[in-house]
N, C-alpha and C positions, 0 to 999 in steps of 0.2 A: 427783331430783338425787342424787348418788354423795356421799357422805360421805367423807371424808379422817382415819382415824386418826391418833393419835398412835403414835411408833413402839412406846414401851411394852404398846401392844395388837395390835401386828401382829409377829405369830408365823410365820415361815415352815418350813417340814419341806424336811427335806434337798433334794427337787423342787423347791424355788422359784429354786435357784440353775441350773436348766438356761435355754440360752439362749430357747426359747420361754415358760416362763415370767416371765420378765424381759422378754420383749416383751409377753407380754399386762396385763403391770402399768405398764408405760411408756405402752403405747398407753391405757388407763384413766386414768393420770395428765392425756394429752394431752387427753382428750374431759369429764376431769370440772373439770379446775381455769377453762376460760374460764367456765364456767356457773355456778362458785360465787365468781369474783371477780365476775362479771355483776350477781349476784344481791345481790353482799356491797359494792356500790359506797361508795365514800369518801364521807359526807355531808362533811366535812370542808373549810374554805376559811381560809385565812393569807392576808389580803392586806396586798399588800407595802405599800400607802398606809394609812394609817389616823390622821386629825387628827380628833378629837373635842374638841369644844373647848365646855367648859362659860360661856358668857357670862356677867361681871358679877360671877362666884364668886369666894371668896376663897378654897375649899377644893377640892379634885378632888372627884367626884363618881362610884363606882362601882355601875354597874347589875348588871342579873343576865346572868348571862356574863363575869363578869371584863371589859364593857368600862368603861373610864376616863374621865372625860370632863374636860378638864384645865381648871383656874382660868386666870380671866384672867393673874395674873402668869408664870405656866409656859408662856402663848402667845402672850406680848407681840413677838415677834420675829415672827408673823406680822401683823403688823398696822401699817400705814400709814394713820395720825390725826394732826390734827394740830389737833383741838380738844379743847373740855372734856372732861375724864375725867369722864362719870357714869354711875354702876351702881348699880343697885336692886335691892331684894331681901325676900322677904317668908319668913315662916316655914312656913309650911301655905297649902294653895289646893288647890282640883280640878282637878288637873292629874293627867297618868297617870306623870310620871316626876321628880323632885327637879330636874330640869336645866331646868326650866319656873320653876323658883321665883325665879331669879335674872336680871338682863336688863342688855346694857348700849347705852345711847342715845350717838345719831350727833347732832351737829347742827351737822355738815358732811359733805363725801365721806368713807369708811372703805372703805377695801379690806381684806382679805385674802388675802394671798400663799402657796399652800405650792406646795414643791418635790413633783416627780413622781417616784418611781424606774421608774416601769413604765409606758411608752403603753399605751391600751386605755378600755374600759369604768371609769366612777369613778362612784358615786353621789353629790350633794350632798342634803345633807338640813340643813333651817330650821324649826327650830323657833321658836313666835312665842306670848308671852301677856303683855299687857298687863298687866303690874305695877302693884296701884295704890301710889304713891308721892305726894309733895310736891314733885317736881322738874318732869316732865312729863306730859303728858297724854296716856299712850300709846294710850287707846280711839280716839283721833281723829289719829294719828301717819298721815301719806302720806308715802308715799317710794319708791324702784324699786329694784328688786337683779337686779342685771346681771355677766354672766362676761366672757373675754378677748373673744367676740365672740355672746356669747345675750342676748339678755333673759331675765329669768326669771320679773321679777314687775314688769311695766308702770308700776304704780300698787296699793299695798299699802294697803287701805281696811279699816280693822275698825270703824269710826265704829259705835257704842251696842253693841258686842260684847266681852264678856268673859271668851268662852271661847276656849282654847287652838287652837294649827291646827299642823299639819306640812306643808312641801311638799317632796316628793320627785321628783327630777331625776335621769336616767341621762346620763351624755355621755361621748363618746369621745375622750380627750382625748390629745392628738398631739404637745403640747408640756414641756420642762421643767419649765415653770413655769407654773401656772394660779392665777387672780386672781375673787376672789368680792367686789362690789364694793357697797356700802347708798350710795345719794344720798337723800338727804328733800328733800321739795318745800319751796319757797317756806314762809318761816314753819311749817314743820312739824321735826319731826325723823325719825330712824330707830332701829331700833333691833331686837336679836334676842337670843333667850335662847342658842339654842344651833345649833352645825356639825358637821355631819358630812360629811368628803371622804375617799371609802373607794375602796378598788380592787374593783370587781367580777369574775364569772367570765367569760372571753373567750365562752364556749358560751354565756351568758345570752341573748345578739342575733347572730341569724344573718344572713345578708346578702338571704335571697327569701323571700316570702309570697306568698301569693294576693290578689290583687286585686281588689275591688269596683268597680262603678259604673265606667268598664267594666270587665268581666271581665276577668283576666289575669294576667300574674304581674310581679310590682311586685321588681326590682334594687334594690339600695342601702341596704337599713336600719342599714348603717354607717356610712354619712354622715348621719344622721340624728340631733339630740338629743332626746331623752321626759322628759316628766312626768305622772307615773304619778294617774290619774285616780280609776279605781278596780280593787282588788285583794281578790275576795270570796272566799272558804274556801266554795263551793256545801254547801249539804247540812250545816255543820259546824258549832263554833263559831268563838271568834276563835283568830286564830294569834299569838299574840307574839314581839317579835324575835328574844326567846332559846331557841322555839321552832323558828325558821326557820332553814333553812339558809345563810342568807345575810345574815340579819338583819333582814328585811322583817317587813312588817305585814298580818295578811289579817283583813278582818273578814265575819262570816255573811252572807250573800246574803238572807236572808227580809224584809229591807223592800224589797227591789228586786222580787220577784215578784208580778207583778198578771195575774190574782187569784189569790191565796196557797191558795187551795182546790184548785187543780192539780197541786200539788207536796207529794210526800211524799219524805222524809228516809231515807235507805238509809251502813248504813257497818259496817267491818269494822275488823279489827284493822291498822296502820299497820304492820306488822313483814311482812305477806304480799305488801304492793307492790312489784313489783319494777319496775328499768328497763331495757329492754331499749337495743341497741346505738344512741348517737346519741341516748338522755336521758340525763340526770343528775339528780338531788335537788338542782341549783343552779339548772333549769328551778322548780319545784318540789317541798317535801318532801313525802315519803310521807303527815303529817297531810292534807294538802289531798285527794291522791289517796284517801284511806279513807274517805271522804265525799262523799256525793254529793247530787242532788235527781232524783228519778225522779218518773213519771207518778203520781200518785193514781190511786186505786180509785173509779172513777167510776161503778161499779154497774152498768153493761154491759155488753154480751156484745161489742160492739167498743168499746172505746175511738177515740174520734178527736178528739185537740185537742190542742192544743200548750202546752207552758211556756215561758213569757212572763219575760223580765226586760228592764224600763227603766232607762233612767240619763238623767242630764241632762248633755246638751254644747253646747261652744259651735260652732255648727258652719262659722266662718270656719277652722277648721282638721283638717286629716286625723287619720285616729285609726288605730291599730294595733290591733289586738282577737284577745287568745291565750287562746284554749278549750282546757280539760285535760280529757283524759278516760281515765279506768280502769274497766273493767268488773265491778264488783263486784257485779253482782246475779243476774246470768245463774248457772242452774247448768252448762252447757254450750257447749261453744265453738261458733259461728256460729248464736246462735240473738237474735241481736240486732242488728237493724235500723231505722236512723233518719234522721229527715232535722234538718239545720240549717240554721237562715234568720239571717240578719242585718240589722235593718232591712225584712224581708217578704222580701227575695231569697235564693233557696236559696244556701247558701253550702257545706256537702257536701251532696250525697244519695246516700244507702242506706249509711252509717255505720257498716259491721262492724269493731266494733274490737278483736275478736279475731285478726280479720287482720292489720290494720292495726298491731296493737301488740307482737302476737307471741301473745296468750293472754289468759287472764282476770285480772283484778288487776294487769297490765302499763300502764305510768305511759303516755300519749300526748297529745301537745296538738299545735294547730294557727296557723297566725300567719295574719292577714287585715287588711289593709289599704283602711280606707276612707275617700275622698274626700268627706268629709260637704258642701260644698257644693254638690257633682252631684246629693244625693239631694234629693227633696223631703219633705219631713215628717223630716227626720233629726235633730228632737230631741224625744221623747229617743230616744237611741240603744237598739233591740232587739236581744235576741240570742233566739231560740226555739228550742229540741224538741219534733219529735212524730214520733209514728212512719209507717213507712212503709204507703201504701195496701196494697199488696202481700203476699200471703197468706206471710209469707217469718217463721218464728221468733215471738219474742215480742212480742206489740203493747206495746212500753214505747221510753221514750226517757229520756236522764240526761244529765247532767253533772256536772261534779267542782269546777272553778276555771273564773273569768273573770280576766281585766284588760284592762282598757284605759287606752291609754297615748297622749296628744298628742303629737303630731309639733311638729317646729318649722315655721316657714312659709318664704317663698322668701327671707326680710331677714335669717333666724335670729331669729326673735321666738317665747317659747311663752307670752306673754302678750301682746294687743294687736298691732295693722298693723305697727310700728314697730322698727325694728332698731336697735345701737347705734350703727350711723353715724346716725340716723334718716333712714333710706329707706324707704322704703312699701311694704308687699306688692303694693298695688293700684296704684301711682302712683309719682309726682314724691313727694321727701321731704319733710318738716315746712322743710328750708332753701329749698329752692327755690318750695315755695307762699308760705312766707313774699318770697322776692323775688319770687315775679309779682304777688302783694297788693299790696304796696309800688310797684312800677312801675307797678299800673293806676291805686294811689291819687296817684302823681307825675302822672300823665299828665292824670288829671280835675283838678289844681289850675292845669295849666300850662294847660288848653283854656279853666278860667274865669277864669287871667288876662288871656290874648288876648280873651276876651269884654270883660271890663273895659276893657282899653287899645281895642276898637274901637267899646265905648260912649261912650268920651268925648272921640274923635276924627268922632262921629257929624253930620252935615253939619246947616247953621242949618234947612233946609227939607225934613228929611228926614218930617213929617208929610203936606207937601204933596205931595210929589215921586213916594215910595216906602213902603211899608211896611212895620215893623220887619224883617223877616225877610229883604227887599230887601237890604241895607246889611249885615244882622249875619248871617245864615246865608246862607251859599254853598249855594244849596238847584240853581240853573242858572247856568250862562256865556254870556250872548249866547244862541247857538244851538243849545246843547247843555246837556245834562242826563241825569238817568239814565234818560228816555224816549228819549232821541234816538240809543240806543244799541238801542232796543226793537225789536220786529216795528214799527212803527209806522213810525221814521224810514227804516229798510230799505225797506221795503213802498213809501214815496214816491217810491223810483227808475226805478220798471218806468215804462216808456217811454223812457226814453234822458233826463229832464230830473227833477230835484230840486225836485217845490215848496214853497218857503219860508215862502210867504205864508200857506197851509194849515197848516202845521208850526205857524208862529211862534202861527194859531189856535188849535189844539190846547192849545199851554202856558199860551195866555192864560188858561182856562175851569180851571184846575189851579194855576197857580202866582201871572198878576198880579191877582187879584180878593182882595186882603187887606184891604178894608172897604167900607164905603157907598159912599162917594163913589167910588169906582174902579167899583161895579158900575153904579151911574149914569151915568158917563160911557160905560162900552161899552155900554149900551141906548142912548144917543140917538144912538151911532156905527153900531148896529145897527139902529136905526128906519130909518136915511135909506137902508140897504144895504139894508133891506126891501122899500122902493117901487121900487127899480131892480131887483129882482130879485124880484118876486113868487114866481116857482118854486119859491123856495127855502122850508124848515120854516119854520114860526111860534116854535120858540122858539131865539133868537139865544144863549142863555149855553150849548147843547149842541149843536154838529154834528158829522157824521163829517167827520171828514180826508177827502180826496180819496185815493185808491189806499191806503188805510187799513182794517183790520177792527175799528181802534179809536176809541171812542166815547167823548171828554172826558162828565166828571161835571157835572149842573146843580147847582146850586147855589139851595135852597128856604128858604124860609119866612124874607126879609131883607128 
């Protein structure tokens, strides 16, 4: 790269004012300055949104990076409550930030209202710890926190948990005004230490990925809301907010690799990363890219196996999965080739990312999109390296950064079936099962009223006559029934004449044989048709129909 004096050290002799030397230093300006702004990129991000809002505090709270995180009283105009004021607050706790120490409890709706200056990309971020107090019982607190049209958190269960949690949300938000809203269930309350609603960088989320499960390229990840799952620093340690360019959190990859004996740890100085045209340090900071996890020295002349990282998801929903990668180990350009699998299915192969990224230590990542309910075995979610069969460069494989990040589902829901209108990913919504329940259960009380009223309209001789089921279930009508609609009653017509008499047998052996004394009377009705017609079978309670393939049931052991 061409260095750029200051004028104090650039001396020119009377030559330098002829016109060709004044072009060959023009033209030098022209070819050196894109390469050294290239190299020199702004980690730098102002965003125009920024509500930090410390919960339940009576004082601001300032972290490292100058951000503020403002008391309850300095953010009471975003907030529409309209129950008891309680906030708790404890002095010390293991917690990673002060704004953990203080919390204030719902126990009714609470919204949160702030105004927007910029459409685009906004993070929310909740942070949540169970303050122990004398007011509530926050270990055992349910309740849902839902946006203008997300879900975000279905059902919020910390029940016997008393450690801290963060959940972090990306959403593109479209309107003036957006609304972060705490309902607590039944007999419980709600309740949050602290908000974060920040304006992100538009290049963060681009609009196409690659596709999984089937292969392809997946349109739209701008209509799309994320919650960020997991975010690992490969190869490194942790990243702190005030270390990130954006404010984010990465924590080490090394509980995620199984088995941990595959992966060895490679990294360089963070000041030699560069990004070429189309990254930024707002994809990821240079710490992430300085650090990697490369193949282990597995003591052979060829290495072959891959590195393994698991995570756990839930897999009723799609996942976004963005692989960083910078070549820091290689000492030569194109001598490093590899493959990646996602879940077992290649997802690149033959991975020269010297190509690909412009050179060695040049920042590169990739965006993948997977349909985890298409896969089978898709939890937990893999991501692997290993190198390529192919006699091609060095037998290594690496990476730098993971994340993955939940998609919302087809209701807007990124936790649970259920949207805020509640309609159903899979179905009819929670209102309309609730009215088919309800109808089916009207419908079985009006069928055992009519039972009722035609028990007690039931005739003085209806033991002698008929049999319960005669009188009370419409089981046939006269001559028809849901056989006589059968092969059987059809079948009766071939010849040009209907016979009845056969028919009317047939339902006898099925439907009027409903106790003893009924089977009695057609045996001694069948003895006497016996002797006039010897030809016919010996047993009278089962004949075939006439122009029938079918065969009434005997009826045994009575």
């Amino acid at each position: 790269m061409i260095k750029l004096h200051s004028s104090s050290n650039l001396r020119l002799s009377p030559l330098s004012s002829t016109p060709a030397t004044m072009a060959a230093i023009l033209l030098v300006l022209c070819i050196s300055i894109p390469y050294s702004v290239n190299a020199l990129k702004s980690d730098s991000f102002t965003p125009q949104d920024s509500f930090l809002l410390d919960c339940g505090a009576t004082t601001s709270t300032t972290l490292a990076g100058q951000r503020v995180f403002l008391n309850d009283q300095e953010t009471s105009q975003y907030l529409a409550y309209e129950g008891r004021d309680v906030k708790v607050s404890v002095t010390s706790a293991d917690v990673p930030s002060p704004v953990y120490l203080s919390a204030k409890i719902f126990e009714s709706i609470a919204t949160y209202t702030f105004h927007v200056t910029r459409p685009g990309w906004h993070w929310i971020r909740l942070h949540f710890f169970p303050v122990e107090n004398s007011e509530k019982d926050l270990k055992n607190a349910e309740f849902l926190v839902k946006t203008n049209d997300l879900i975000l958190i279905h059902e919020f269960e910390n029940t016997g948990n008393t450690s801290w949690s963060m959940r972090e949300y990306l959403v593109n938000v479209t309107t003036e005004r957006y609304s972060v809203v705490f309902q607590p269930n039944r007999d419980s309350v709600a309740y949050v230490n602290g908000i974060e609603f920040v304006s992100a960088p538009d290049i963060l989320i681009g609009d196409v990925a690659s596709m999984l499960f089937p292969k392809g390229q997946y349109q739209g990840l701008g209509h799309n809301a994320y919650q960020t799952m997991y975010r690992l620093n490969v190869g490194g340690n942790a990243v702190t907010p005030q270390n990130d360019t954006i404010g984010r959190s990465w924590e080490p990859d090394h509980a995620y690799i199984d088995p941990s004996v595959t992966a060895s740890n490679a990294s360089v100085s963070p000041s030699i990363i560069t990004y070429p045209e189309g990254e930024s340090p707002f994809i990821a900071p240079p710490m992430v890219y300085a650090s990697a996890t490369e193949m282990a020295d597995a003591n052979v002349l060829v290495p072959n196996f891959n590195i393994t990282w698991r995570m756990n998801i839930d897999t009723s929903f799609t996942y976004l999965v963005r692989l960083h990668f910078a070549d820091i180990v290689s000492k030569s350009v194109n001598d490093l080739y590899f493959n990646v699998f996602i879940n077992g299915k290649p997802a690149i192969t033959g991975l020269d990312l010297t190509t690909v990224a412009g050179g060695l230590t040049a920042a590169y990542y990739a965006d993948f999109v997977m349909n985890s309910s298409m896969v089978v075995n898709a939890n937990p979610l893999t991501v692997q390296v290993g190198p390529m069969n192919e006699n091609t460069g060095t037998r290594n494989a690496l990476l730098n950064g993971l994340e993955v990040f939940r998609m919302n589902n087809s209701v807007g829901s990124l936790d649970g079936e259920y949207g805020v209108d509640g309609k159903s990913a899979d179905g009819p919504g929670r209102g309309t099962v609730a009215a088919v329940g309800f109808a089916m259960m009207f419908g079985a009380f009006v069928g055992l009223g009519a039972m009722a009223v035609k028990w007690q309209k039931r005739p003085q001789d209806w033991q002698q006559s008929h049999s319960f089921s005669s009188w009370l279930l419409p089981l046939h009508a006269g001559d028809n029934s849901f056989m006589s609609n059968s092969k059987t009653s059809l079948g009766s017509q071939e010849g040009g004449r209907r016979d009845t008499t056969q028919e009317k047998r047939s339902f006898a052996c099925i439907s009027d044989v409903h106790c003893l004394a009924d089977l009695k009377k057609q045996e001694h009705h069948d003895n006497k048709k016996r002797k006039k017609h010897s030809d016919r079978q010996a047993n009278p309670s089962c004949r075939r129909v006439q122009s029938s393939d079918q065969c009434s049931t005997s009826i045994y052991g009575i």
